[in-house]
N, CA, C and O of each residue as an XYZ file, in Angstrom:
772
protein
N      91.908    117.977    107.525
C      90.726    117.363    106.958
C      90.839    115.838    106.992
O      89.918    115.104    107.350
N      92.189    115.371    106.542
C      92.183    113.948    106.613
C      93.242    113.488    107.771
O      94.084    114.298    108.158
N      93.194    112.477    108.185
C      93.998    111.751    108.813
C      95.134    111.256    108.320
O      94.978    111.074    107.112
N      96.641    110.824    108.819
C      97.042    110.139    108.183
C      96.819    108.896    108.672
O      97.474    107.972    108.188
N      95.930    108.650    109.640
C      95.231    107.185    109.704
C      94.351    106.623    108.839
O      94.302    105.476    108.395
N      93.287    108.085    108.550
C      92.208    107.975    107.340
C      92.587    107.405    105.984
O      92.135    106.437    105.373
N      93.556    108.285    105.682
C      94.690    108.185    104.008
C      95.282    106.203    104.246
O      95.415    105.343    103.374
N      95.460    106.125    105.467
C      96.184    104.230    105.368
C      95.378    103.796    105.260
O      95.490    103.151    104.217
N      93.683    103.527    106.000
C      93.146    103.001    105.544
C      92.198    102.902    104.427
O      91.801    101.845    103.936
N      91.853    104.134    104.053
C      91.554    104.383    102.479
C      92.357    103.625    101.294
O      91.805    103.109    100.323
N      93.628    103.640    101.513
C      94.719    102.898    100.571
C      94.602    101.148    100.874
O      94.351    100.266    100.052
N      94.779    101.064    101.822
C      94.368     99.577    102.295
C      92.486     99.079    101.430
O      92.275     98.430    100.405
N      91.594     99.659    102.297
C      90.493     99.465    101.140
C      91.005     99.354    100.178
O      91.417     98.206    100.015
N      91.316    100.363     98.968
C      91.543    100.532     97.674
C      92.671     99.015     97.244
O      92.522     98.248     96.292
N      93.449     98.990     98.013
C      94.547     97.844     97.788
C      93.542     96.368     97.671
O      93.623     95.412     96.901
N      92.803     96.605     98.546
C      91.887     94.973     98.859
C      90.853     94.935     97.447
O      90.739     94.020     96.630
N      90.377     95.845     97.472
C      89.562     96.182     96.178
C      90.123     95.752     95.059
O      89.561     94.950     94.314
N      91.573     96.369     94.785
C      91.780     95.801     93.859
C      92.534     94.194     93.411
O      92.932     93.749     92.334
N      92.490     93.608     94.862
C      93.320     92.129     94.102
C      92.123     91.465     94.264
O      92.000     90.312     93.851
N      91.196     92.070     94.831
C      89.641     91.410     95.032
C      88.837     90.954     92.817
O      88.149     90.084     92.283
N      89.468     92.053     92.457
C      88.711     92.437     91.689
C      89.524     91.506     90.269
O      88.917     91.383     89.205
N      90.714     91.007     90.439
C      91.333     89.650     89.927
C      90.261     89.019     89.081
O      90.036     89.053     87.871
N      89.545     88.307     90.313
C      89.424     86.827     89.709
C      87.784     86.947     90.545
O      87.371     87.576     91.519
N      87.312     86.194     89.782
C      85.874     85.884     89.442
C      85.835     84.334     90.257
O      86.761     83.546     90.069
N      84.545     83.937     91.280
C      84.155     82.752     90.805
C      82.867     83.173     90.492
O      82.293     84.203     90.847
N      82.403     82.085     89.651
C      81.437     81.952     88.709
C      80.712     80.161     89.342
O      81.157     79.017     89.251
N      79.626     80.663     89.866
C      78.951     78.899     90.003
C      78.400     78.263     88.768
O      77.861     78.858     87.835
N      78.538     77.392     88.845
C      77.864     76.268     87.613
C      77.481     75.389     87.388
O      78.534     74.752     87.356
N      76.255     74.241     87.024
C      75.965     73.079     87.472
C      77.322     72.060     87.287
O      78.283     72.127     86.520
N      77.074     71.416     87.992
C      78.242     70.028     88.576
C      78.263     68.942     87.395
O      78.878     67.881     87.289
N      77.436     69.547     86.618
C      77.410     68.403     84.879
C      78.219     68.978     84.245
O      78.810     68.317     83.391
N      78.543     70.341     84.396
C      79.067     71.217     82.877
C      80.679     71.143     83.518
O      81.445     71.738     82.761
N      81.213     70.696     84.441
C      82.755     70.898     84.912
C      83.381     69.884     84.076
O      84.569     69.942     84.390
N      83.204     68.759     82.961
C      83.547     68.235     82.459
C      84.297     69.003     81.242
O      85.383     68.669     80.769
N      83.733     69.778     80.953
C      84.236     70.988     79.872
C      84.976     71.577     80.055
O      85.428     72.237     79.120
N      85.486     71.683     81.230
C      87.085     72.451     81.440
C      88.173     72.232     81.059
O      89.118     73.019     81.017
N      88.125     70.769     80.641
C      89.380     69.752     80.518
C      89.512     70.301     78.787
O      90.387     69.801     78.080
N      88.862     71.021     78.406
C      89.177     71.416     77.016
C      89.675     73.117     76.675
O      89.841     73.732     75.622
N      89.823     73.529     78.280
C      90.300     75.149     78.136
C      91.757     75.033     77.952
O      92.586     74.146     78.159
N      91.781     76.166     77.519
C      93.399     76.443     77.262
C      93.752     77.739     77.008
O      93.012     78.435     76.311
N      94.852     78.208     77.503
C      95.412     79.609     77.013
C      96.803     78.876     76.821
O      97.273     78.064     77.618
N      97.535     79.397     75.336
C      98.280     79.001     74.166
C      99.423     79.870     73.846
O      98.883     80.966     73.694
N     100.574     80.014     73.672
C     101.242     81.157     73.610
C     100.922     80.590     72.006
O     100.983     79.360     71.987
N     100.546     81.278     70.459
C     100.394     80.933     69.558
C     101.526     81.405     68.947
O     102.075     80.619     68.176
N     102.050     82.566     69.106
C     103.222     83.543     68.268
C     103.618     84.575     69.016
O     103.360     84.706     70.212
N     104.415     85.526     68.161
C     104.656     86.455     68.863
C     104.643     87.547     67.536
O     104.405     87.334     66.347
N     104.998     88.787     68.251
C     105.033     89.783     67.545
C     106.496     90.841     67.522
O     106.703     91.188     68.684
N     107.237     91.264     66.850
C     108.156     91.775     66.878
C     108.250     93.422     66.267
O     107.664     93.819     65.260
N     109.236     94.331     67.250
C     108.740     95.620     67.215
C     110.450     96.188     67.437
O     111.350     95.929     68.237
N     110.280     97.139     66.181
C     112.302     97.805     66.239
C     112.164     98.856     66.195
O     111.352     99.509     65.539
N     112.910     99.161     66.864
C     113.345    100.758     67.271
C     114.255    101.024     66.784
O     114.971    100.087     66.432
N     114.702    102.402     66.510
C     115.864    102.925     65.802
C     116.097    103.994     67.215
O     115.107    104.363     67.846
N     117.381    104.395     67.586
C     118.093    105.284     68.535
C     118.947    105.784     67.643
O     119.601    105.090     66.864
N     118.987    107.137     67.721
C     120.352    108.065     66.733
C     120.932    108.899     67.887
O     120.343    109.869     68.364
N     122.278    108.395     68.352
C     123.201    109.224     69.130
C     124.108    109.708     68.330
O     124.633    108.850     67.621
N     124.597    111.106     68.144
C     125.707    111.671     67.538
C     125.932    110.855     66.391
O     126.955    110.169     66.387
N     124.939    110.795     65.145
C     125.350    110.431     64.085
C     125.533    109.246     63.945
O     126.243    108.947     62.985
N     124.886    107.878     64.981
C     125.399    106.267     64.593
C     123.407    106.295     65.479
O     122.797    107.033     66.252
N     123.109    104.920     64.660
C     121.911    104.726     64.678
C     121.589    103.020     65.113
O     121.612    102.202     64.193
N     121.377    102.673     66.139
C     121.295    101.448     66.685
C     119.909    100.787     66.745
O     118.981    101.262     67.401
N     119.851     99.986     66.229
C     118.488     99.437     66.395
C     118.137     98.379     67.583
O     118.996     97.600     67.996
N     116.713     98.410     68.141
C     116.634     97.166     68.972
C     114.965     96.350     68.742
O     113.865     96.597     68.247
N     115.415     95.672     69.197
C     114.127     94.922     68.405
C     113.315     94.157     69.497
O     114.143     93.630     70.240
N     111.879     93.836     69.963
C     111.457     93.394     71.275
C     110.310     92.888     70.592
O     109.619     93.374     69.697
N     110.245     91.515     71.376
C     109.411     90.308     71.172
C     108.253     90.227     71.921
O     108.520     89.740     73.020
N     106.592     90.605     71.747
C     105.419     89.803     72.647
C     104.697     88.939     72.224
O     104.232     89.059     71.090
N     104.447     88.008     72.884
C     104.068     86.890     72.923
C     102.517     87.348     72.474
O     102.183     88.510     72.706
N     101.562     86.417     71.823
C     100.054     86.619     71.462
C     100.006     84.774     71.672
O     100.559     83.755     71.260
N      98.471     85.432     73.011
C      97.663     84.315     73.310
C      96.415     83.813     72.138
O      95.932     84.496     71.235
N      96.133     82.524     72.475
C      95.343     82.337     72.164
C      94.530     81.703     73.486
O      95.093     81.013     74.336
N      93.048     82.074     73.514
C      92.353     81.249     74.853
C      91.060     80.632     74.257
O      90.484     81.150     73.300
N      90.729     79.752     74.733
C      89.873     79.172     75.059
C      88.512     80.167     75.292
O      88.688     81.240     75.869
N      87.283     79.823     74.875
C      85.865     80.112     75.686
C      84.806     79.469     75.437
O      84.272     79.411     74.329
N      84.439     78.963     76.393
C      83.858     77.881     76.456
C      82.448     78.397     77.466
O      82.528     78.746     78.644
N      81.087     78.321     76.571
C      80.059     78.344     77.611
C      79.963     77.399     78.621
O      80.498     76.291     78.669
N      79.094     78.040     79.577
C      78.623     77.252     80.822
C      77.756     77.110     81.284
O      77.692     78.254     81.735
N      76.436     76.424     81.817
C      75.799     76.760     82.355
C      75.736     76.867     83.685
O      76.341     76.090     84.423
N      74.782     78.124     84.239
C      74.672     78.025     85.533
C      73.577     77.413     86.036
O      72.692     76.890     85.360
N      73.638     77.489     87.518
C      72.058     77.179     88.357
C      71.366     76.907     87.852
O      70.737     75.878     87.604
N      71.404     78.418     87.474
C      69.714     78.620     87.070
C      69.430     79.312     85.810
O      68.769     80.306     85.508
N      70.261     78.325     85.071
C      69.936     77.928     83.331
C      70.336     78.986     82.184
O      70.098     78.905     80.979
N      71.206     80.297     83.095
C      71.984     80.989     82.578
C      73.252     80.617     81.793
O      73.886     79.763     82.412
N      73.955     81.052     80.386
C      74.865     80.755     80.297
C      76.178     81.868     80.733
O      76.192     83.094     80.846
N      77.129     80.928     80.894
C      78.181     82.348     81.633
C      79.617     81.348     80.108
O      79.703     80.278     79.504
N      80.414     82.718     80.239
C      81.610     82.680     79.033
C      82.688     82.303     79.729
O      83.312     83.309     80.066
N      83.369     80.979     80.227
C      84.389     81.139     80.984
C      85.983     81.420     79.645
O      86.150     80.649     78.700
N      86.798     82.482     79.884
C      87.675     82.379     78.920
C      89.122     82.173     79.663
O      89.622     82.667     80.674
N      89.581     81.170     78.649
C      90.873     80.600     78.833
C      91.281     79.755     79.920
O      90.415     80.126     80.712
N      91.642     79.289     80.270
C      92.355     78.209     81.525
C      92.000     78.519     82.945
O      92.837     79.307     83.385
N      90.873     78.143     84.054
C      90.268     78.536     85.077
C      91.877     78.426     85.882
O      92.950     77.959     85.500
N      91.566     78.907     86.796
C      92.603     79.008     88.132
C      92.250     77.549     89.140
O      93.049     76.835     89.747
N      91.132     77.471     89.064
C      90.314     76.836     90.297
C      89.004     76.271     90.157
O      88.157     76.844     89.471
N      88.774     75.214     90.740
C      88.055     74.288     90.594
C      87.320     74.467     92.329
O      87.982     73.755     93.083
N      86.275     75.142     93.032
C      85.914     74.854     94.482
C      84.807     73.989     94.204
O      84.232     74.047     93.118
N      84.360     72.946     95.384
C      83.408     71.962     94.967
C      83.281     72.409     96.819
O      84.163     72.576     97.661
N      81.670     72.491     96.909
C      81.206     72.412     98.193
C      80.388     71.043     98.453
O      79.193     71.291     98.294
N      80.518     70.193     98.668
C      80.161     68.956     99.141
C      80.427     67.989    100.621
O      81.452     67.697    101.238
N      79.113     67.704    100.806
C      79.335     66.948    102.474
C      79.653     68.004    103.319
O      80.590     67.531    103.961
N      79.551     68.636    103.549
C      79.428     70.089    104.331
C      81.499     70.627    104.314
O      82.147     71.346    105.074
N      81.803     70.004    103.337
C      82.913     70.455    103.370
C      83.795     71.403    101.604
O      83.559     70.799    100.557
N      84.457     72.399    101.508
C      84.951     73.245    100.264
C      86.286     72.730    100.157
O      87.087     72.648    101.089
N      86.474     72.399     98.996
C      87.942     71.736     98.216
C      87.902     72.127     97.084
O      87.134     71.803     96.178
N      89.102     73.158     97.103
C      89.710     73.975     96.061
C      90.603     72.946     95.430
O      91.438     72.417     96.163
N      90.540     72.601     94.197
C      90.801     72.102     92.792
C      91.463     73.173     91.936
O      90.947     73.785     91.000
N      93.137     73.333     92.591
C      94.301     74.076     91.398
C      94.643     73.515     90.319
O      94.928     72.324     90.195
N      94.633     74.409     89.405
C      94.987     74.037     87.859
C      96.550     73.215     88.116
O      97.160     73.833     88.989
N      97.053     72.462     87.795
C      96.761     71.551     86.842
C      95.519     70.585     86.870
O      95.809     69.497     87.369
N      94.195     70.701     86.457
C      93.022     70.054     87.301
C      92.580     69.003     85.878
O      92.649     69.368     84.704
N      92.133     67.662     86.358
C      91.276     66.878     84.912
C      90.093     66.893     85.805
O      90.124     67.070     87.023
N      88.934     66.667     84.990
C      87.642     66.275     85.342
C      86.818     65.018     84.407
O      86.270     64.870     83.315
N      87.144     64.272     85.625
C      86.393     62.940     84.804
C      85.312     62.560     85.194
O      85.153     62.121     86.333
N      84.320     62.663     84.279
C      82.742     62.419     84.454
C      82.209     60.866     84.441
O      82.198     60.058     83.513
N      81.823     60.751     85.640
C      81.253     58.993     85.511
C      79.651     59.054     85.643
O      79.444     60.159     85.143
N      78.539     58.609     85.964
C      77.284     57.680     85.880
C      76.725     58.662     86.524
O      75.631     59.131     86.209
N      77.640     59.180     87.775
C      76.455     60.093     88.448
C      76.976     60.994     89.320
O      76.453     61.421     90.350
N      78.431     61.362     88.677
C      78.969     62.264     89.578
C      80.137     62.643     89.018
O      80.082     62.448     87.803
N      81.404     63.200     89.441
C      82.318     63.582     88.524
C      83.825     62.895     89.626
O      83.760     62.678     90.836
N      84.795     62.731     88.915
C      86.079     62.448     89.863
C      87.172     63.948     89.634
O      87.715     64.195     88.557
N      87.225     64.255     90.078
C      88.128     65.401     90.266
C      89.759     65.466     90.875
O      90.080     65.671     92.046
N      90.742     65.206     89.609
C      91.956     65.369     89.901
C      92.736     66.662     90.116
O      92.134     67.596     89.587
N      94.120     67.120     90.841
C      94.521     68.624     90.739
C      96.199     67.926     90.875
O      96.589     66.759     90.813
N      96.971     69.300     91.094
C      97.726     69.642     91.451
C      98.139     69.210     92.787
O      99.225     68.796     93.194
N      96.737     69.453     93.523
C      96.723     69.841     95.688
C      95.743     68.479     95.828
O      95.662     67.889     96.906
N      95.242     68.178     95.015
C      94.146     66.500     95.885
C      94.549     65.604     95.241
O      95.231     65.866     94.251
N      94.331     64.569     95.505
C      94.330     63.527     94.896
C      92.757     63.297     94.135
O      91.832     64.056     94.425
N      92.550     61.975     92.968
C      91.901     61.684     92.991
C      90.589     62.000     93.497
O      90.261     60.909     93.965
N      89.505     62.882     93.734
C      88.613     62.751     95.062
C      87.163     62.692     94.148
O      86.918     63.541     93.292
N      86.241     61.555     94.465
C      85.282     61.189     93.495
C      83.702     62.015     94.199
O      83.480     61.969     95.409
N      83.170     62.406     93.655
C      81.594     63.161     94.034
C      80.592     63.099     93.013
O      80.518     63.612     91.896
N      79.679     62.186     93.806
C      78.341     62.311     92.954
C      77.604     63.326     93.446
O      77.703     63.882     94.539
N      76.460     63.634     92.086
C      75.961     64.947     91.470
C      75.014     65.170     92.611
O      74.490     66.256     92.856
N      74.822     64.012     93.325
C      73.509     64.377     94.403
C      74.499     65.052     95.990
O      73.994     65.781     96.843
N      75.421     64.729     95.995
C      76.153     65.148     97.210
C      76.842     66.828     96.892
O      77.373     67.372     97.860
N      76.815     67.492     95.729
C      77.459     68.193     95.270
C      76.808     69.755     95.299
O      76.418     70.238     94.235
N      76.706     70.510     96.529
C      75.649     71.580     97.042
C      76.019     72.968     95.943
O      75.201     73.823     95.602
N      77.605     72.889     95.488
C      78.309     73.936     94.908
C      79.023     73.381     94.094
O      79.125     72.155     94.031
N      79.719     74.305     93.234
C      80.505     73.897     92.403
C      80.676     75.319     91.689
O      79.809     75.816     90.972
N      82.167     76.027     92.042
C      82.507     77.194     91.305
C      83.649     76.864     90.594
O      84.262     75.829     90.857
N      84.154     77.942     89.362
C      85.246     78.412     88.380
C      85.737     79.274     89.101
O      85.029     80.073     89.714
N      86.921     79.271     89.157
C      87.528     80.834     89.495
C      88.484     80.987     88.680
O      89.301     80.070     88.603
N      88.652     82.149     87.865
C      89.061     82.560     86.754
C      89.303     84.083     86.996
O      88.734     84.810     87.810
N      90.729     84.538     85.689
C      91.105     85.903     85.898
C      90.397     87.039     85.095
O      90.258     86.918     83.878
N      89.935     88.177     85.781
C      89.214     88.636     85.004
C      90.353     89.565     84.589
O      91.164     89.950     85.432
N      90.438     89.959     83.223
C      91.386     91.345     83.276
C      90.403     92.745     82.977
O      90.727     93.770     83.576
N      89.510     92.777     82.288
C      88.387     94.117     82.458
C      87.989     94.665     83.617
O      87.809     95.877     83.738
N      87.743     93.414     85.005
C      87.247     94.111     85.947
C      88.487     94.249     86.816
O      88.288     94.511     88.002
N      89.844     94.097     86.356
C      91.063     94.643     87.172
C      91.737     95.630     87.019
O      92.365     96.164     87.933
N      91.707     96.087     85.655
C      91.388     97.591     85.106
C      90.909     98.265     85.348
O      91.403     99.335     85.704
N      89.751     98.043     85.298
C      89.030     98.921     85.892
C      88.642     99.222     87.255
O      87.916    100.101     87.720
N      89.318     98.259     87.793
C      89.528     98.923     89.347
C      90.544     99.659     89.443
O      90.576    100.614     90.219
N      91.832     99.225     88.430
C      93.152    100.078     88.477
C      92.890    101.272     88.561
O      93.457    102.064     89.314
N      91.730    101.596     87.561
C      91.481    103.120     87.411
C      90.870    103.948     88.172
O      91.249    105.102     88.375
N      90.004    103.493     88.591
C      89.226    103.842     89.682
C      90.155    104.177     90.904
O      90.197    105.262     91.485
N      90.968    102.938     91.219
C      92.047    103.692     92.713
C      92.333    104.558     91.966
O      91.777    105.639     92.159
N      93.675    104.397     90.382
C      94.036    105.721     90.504
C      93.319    107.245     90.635
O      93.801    108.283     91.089
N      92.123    107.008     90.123
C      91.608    108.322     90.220
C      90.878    109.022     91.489
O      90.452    110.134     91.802
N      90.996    107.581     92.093
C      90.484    108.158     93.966
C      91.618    108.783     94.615
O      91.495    109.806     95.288
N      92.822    108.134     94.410
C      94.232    108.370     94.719
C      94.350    109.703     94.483
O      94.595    110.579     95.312
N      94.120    109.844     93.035
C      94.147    111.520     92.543
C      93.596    112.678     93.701
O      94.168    113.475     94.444
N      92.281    112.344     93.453
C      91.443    113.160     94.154
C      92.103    113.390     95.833
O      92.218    114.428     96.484
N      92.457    111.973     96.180
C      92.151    112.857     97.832
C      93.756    113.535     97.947
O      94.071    114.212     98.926
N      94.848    113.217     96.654
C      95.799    113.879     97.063
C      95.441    114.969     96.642
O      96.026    115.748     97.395
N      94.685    115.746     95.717
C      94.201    117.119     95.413
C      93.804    117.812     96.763
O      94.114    118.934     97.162
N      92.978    116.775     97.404
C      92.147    117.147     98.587
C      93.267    117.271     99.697
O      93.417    118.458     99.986
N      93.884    116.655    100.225
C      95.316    116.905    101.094
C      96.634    117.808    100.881
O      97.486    118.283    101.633
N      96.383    117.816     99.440
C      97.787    119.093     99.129
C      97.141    120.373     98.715
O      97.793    121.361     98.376
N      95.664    120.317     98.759
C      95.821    121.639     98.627
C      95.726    122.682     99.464
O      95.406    122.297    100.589
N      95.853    123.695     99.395
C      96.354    125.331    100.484
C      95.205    125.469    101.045
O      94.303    125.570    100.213
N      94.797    125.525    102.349
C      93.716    126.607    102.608
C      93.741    127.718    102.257
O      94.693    128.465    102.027
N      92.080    127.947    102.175
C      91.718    129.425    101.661
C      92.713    130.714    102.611
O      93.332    131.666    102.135
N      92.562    130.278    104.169
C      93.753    131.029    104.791
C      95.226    131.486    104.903
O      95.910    132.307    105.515
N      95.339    130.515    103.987
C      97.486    130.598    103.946
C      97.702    131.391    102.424
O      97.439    130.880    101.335
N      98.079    132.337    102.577
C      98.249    133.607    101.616
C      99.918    132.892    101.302
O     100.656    133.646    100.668
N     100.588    131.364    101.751
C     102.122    131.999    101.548
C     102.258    131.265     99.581
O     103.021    131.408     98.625
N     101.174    130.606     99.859
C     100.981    130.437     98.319
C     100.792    131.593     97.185
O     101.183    131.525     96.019
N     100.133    132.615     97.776
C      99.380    133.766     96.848
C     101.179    134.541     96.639
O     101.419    135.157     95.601
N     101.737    134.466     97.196
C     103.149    135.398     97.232
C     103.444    134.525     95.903
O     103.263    135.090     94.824
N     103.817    133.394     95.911
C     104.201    133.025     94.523
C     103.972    133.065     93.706
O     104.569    132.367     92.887
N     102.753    134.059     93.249
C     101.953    134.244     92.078
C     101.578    135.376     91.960
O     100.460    135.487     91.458
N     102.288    136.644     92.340
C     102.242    137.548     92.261
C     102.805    138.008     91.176
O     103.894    137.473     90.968
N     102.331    139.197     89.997
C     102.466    139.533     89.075
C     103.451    140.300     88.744
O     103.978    140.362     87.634
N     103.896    141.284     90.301
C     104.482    142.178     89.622
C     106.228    141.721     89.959
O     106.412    141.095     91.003
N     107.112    141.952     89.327
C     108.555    141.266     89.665
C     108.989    142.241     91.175
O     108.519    143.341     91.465
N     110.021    141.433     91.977
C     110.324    141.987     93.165
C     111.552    142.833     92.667
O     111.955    143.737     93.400
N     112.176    142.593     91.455
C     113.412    143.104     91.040
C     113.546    143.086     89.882
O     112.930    142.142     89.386
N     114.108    143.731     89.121
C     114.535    143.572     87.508
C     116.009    143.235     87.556
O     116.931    143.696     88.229
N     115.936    142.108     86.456
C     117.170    141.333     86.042
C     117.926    142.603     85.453
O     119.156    142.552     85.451
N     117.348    143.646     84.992
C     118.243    144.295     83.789
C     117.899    145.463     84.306
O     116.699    145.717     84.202
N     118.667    146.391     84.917
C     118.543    147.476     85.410
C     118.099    148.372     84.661
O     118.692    148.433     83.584
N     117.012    149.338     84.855
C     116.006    150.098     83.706
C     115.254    149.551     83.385
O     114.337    150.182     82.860
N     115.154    148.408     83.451
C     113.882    147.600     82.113
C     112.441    147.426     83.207
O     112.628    147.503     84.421
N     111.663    147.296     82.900
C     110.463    146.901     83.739
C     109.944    145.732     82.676
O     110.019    145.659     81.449
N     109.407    144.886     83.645
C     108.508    143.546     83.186
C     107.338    143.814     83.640
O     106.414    143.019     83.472
């Protein structure tokens, strides 16, 4: 029924799907990128969790530390006068301007002047753009709901077509032998099961 060419590239889809399904960009007017410079994700505390183990009468405890964020969310507007929720620390800064795209990696500032914005990173220098030259302007940010929920989704496609590949045709009886009721032999001579 299936290929094992079919099954690689089914998994391949599913694989692309899901690192696709990461990170978000989100467009937004070229006024509101000034507001980024105030996101943040925070390690605030942590949380601590002990276990008890009892081997032969001695009882060891262990104890394990997670970290709790705090993030940032900060509205935005878009285009077209929508607001969008960006939460916690963007990844990326893309600016489409002069017929050319420059991705802006976090560590990124955005400094707003008279009529355009200057945009520092990590990967550019300095690079200054006014609001009239500025065709685009996206966030790219991690989503974790819609990466989940792709998780789940492969796994449960995964499920299915291995149901669909391992299982017996209706023709091969060598399955039905293993599920036969009546015993081929008795363990205990006289006895019937």
């Amino acid at each position: 029924m299936f290929t094992k060419k079919g099954i690689r590239n089914l998994a391949m889809l599913m694989a692309a799907l899901l690192i696709s399904a990461c990170y978000k960009h989100v467009e937004v007017k070229p006024t509101e990128l000034a507001k980024l410079n105030h996101a943040y994700s925070v390690q605030t505390g942590t949380t601590s969790r002990t276990t008890s183990t009892t081997i032969n009468g001695r009882t060891t405890y262990s104890t394990s530390h997670d970290p709790v964020y705090s993030h940032s969310d900060i509205p935005m507007e878009k285009p077209d006068g929508r607001i969008v929720s960006i939460k916690g620390k963007p990844d990326a800064i893309r600016i489409t301007a002069r017929g050319q795209v420059r991705v802006f990696e976090k560590p990124f500032i955005v400094e707003p002047v008279d009529d355009g914005v200057i945009l520092k990173s990590a990967n550019w220098a300095a690079t200054s753009y006014p609001y009239a030259d500025i065709t685009k302007s996206e966030v790219k940010y991690y989503d974790g709901f819609a990466t989940v929920s792709w998780m789940v989704a492969a796994t449960l496609v995964s499920l299915l077509v291995m149901f669909v590949v391992l299982a017996p045709d209706s023709d091969d009886s060598s399955y039905k032998k293993t599920l036969d009721p009546t015993p081929r032999f008795s363990p205990l001579p006289g006895w019937r099961f």
